[in-house]
N, C-alpha and C positions, 0 to 999 in steps of 0.2 A: 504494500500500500504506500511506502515513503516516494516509490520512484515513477508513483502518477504523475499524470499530465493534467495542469488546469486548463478548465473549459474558457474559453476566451470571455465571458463574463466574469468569468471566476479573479481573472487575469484582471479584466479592467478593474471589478471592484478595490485587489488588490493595491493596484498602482494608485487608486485614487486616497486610501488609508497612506497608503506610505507618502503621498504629500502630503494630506491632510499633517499627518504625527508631526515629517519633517517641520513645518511651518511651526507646529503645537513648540518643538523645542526649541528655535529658532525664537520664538516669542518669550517664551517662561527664560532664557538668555539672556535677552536682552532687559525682561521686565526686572530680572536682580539686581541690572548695574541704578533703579530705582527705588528698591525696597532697602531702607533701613531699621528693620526689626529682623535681628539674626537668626531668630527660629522660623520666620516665613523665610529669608534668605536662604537659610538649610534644608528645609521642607521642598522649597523651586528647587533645589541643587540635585534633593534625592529624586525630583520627580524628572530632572532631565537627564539621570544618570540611569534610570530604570527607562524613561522612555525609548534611550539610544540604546539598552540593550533589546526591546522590544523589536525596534525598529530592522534591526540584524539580523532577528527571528524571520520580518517580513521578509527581508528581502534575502533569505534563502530561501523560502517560501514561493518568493516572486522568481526564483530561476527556474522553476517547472513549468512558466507562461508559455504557451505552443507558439508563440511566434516574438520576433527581434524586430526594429524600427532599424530599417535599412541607413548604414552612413555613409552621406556622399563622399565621393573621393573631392571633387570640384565645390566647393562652393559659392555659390552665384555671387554678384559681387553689386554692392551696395548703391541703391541708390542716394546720392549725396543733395542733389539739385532738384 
Protein backbone atom coordinates (compact mmCIF):
# COMPACT_ATOMS: atom_id res chain seq x y z
CA UNK A 1 0.00 0.00 0.00
CA UNK A 2 3.13 2.75 0.77
CA UNK A 3 4.09 2.43 -3.10
CA UNK A 4 0.55 3.68 -4.43
CA UNK A 5 -0.10 6.11 -6.88
CA UNK A 6 -2.38 9.20 -6.01
CA UNK A 7 -5.30 9.86 -8.07
CA UNK A 8 -4.75 13.25 -9.75
CA UNK A 9 -7.37 14.90 -7.35
CA UNK A 10 -5.64 13.37 -4.72
CA UNK A 11 -2.45 15.13 -6.19
CA UNK A 12 -4.18 18.54 -6.41
CA UNK A 13 -5.72 18.42 -3.15
CA UNK A 14 -2.29 17.69 -1.92
CA UNK A 15 -0.36 20.54 -3.49
CA UNK A 16 -2.99 22.97 -2.43
CA UNK A 17 -2.33 21.96 1.63
CA UNK A 18 1.33 22.18 1.01
CA UNK A 19 0.90 25.96 0.11
CA UNK A 20 -1.76 26.48 2.11
CA UNK A 21 0.84 25.00 5.43
CA UNK A 22 3.92 26.65 3.53
CA UNK A 23 2.28 30.31 3.73
CA UNK A 24 0.76 29.19 7.50
CA UNK A 25 4.67 29.02 8.55
CA UNK A 26 5.96 31.71 6.41
CA UNK A 27 3.40 33.95 8.49
CA UNK A 28 3.56 32.57 12.28
CA UNK A 29 7.71 33.61 11.04
CA UNK A 30 7.26 36.48 10.51
CA UNK A 31 4.30 37.32 13.19
CA UNK A 32 7.22 36.43 16.15
CA UNK A 33 9.70 39.15 14.98
CA UNK A 34 6.09 41.14 16.46
CA UNK A 35 5.15 39.32 19.55
CA UNK A 36 6.71 40.26 22.79
CA UNK A 37 5.28 37.85 25.22
CA UNK A 38 7.83 34.90 25.37
CA UNK A 39 5.49 32.19 25.92
CA UNK A 40 3.38 33.00 22.67
CA UNK A 41 6.89 33.61 21.11
CA UNK A 42 7.62 29.81 22.03
CA UNK A 43 4.34 28.42 21.52
CA UNK A 44 4.68 30.31 17.30
CA UNK A 45 8.22 28.70 17.58
CA UNK A 46 6.86 25.05 18.51
CA UNK A 47 4.05 25.47 16.13
CA UNK A 48 6.58 26.36 13.16
CA UNK A 49 8.97 23.72 14.14
CA UNK A 50 6.01 20.87 14.05
CA UNK A 51 4.48 22.49 11.02
CA UNK A 52 8.00 22.14 8.93
CA UNK A 53 8.16 18.79 10.10
CA UNK A 54 4.57 18.06 8.90
CA UNK A 55 5.17 19.63 5.93
CA UNK A 56 8.11 16.97 4.92
CA UNK A 57 5.58 14.27 5.78
CA UNK A 58 3.48 16.02 2.79
CA UNK A 59 5.76 16.27 0.42
CA UNK A 60 6.98 12.75 0.57
CA UNK A 61 3.51 12.07 0.21
CA UNK A 62 3.31 14.47 -2.78
CA UNK A 63 6.16 12.35 -4.64
CA UNK A 64 3.43 9.43 -5.40
CA UNK A 65 1.53 12.40 -7.67
CA UNK A 66 1.01 10.56 -11.39
CA UNK A 67 2.22 13.37 -13.14
CA UNK A 68 5.42 16.35 -13.02
CA UNK A 69 4.88 20.06 -14.54
CA UNK A 70 7.19 19.87 -17.40
CA UNK A 71 10.52 22.47 -17.26
CA UNK A 72 11.20 24.46 -20.04
CA UNK A 73 14.62 24.30 -21.35
CA UNK A 74 14.03 28.06 -23.01
CA UNK A 75 12.57 30.58 -21.21
CA UNK A 76 10.57 33.14 -23.03
CA UNK A 77 11.82 36.27 -22.60
CA UNK A 78 10.29 39.22 -21.00
CA UNK A 79 8.37 41.76 -21.87
CA UNK A 80 9.89 45.00 -20.70
CA UNK A 81 7.82 47.86 -22.89
Amino acid sequence: MDNQILAHHESLDLHEIINFKTLCIAKSKLMQGLVFDQDLKALMQKDVEQSMKALEELQIIYERAPFEAPVPQNRPTPIIN
